[in-house]
C-alpha positions as CSV (number, residue, x, y, z in Angstrom):
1,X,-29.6,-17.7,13.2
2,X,-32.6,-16.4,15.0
3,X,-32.3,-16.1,18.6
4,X,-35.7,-16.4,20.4
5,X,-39.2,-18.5,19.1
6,X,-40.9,-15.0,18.9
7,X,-39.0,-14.4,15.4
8,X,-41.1,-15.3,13.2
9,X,-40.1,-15.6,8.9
10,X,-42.4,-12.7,8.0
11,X,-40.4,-10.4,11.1
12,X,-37.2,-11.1,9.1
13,X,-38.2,-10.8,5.7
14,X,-39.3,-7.2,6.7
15,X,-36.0,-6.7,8.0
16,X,-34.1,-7.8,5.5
17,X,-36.0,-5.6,3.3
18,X,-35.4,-2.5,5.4
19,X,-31.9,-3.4,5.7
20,X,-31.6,-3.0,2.0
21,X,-33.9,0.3,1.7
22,X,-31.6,1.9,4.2
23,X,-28.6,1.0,2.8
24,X,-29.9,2.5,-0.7
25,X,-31.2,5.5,1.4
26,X,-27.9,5.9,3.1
27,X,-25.8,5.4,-0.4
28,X,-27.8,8.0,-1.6
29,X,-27.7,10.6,0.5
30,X,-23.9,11.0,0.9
31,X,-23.6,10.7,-3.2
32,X,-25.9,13.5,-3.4
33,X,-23.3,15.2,-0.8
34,X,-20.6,14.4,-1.9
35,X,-21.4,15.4,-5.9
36,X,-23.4,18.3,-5.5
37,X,-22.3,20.0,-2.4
38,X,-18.3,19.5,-2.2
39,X,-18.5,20.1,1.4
40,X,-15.1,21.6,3.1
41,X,-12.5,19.3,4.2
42,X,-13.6,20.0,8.1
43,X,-16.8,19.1,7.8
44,X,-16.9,15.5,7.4
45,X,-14.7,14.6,10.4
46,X,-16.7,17.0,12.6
47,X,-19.9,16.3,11.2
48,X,-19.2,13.1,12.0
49,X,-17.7,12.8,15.6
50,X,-21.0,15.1,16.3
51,X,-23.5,12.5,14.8
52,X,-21.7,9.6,16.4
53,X,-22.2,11.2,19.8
54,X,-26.1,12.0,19.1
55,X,-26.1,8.5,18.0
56,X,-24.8,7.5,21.7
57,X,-27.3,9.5,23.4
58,X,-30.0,8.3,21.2
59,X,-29.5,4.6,21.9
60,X,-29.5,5.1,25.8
61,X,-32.6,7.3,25.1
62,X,-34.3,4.3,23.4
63,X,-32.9,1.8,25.3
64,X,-33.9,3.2,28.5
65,X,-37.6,4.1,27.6
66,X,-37.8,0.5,26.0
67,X,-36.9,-0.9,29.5
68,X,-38.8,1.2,31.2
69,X,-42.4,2.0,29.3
70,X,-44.8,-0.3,27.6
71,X,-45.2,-4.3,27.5
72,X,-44.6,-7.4,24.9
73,X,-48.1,-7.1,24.9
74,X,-47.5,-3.6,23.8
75,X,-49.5,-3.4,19.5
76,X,-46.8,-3.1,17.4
77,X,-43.9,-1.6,19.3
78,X,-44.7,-4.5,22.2
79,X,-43.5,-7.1,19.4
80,X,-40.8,-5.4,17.6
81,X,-39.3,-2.8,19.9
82,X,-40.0,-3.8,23.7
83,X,-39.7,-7.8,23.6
84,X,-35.6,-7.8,22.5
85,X,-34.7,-5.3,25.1
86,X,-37.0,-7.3,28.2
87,X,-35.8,-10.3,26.8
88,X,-31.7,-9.2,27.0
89,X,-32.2,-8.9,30.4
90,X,-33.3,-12.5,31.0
91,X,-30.3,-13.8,28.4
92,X,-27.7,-10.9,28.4
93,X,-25.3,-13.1,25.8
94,X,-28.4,-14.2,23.4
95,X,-27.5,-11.2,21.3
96,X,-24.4,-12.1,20.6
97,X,-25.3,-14.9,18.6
98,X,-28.0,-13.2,16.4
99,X,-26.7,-12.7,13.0
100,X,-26.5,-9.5,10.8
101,X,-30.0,-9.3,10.1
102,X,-31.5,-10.3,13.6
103,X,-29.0,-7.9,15.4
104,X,-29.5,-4.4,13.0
105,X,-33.2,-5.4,11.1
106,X,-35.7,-3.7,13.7
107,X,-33.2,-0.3,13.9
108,X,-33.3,-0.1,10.4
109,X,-36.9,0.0,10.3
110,X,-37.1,2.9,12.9
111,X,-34.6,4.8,11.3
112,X,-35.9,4.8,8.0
113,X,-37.5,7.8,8.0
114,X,-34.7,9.4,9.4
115,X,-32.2,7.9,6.5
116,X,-35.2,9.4,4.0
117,X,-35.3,13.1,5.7
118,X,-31.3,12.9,5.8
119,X,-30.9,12.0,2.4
120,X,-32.9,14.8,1.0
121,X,-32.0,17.7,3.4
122,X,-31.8,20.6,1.0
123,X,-28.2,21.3,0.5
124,X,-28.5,25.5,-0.6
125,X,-26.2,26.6,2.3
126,X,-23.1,25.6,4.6
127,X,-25.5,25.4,7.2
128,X,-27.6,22.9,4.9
129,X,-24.6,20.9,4.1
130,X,-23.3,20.5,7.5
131,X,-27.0,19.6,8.9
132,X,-27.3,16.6,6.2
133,X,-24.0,15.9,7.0
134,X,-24.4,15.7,10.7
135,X,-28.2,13.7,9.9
136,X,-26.6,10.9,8.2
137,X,-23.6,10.2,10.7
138,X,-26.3,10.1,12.9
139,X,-28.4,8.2,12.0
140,X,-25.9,5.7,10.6
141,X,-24.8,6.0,14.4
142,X,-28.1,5.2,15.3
143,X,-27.6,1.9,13.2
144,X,-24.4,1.0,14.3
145,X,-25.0,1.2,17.8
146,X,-26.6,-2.0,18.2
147,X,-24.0,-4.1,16.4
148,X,-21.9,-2.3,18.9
149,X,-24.0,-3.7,21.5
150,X,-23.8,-7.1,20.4
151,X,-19.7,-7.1,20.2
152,X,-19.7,-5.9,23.8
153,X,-21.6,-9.1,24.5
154,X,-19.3,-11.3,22.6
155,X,-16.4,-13.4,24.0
156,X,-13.5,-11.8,23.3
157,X,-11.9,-14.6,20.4
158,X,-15.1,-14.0,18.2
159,X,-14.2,-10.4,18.1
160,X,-12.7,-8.9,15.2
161,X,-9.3,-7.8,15.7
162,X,-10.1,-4.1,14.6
163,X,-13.3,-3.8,16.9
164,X,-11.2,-4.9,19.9
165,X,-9.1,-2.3,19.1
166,X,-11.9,0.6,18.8
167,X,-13.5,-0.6,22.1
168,X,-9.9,-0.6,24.0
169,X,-9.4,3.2,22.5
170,X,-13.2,3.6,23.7
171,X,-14.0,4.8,20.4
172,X,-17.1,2.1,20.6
173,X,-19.1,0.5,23.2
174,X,-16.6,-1.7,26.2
175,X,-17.8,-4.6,27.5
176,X,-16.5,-3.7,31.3
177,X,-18.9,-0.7,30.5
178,X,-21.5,-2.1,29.1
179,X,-21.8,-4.8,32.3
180,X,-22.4,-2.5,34.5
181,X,-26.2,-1.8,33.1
182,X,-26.4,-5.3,33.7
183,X,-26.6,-5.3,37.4
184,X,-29.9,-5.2,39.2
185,X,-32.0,-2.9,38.9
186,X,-31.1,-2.4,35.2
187,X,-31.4,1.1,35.2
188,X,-28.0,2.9,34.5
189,X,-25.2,2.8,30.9
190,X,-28.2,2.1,28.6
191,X,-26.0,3.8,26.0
192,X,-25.0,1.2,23.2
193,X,-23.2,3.1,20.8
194,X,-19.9,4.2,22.2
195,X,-21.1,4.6,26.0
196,X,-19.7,8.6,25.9
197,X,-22.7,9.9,27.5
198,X,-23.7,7.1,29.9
199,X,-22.6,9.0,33.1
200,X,-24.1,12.3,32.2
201,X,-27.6,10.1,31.2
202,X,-27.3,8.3,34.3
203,X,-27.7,12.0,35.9
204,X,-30.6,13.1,33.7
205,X,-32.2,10.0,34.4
206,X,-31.6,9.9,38.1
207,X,-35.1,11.5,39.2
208,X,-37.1,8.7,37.0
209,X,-35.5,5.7,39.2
């Protein structure tokens, strides 16, 4: 379903369409890792702990600038980018009944040409393996973060049994931590992946209140 009057057909069928460039991207990139690089057994695990943490900071980077800079009225990023995040604060819950597409459709489209650069990192080294590695976690991260977003906003019996677990183990995004950017002024926890880096954020951030 499409949450808000603003989302127009034409917005969506651009999403869907990036939706299914990034997956190709994505698909891509690790093939080309994992058959032409046979990367060490300790690099996947760390490569990806690192890239999910990035991914954290990213999204309260985003988030936060998104909340803070620009307007609606804003060309291009005013209509895609700033609108869903002003408009969360006036209906925190619409988000959790966006589907997949509404939810993940406008991250796809900034991260493409971060999925492109990851997938064709060259791969000559250790060093080059890790780094592409540690680029698509990231920016897979990056993707994930807002679904992770949305769950934090759901009621707790619409939840899948599996992500209730993950956000008890605070592997991804709480709702109990997640509510607390919700309270007036808005301006602290804008992290949406796993919430890991909202309290030092909160500090970097401190001198821009």
């Amino acid at each position: 379903m499409t949450g808000t009057t603003h989302y127009t057909s034409g917005q969506r069928l651009l999403e869907t369409a990036a939706i299914g460039a990034f997956a190709v991207l994505a698909a891509a990139g690790f093939y080309r890792l994992a058959a032409h690089a046979s990367p060490p057994g300790w690099l996947i695990p760390v490569a990806g702990l690192a890239g999910w943490t990035a991914a954290d900071l990213f999204s309260g980077l985003v988030h936060w600038a998104f909340d803070s800079f620009g307007s609606v009225r804003t060309p291009v990023l005013g209509r895609w980018f700033v609108r869903p995040f002003r408009e969360h604060h006036v209906d925190a819950n619409r988000i959790a009944h966006h589907d997949f597409i509404e939810t993940n459709g406008a991250s796809c489209i900034a991260a493409l040409p971060a999925v492109l650069a990851a997938a064709l990192m060259p791969l000559s080294s250790p060093t080059g393996v890790f780094l592409q590695a540690l680029a698509l976690f990231t920016v897979l991260g990056i993707l994930a973060a807002n679904q992770c977003h949305k769950w934090a906003h759901m009621e707790p019996q619409r939840i899948p049994r599996l992500v209730r677990l993950a956000q008890r183990w605070r592997l991804i995004l709480r709702p109990e931590e997640h509510r607390m950017h919700h309270r007036r002024p808005f301006d602290t926890h804008y992290c949406t992946a796993s919430g890991w880096l909202n309290s030092a954020l909160n500090g970097m951030l401190k001198p821009w209140r």
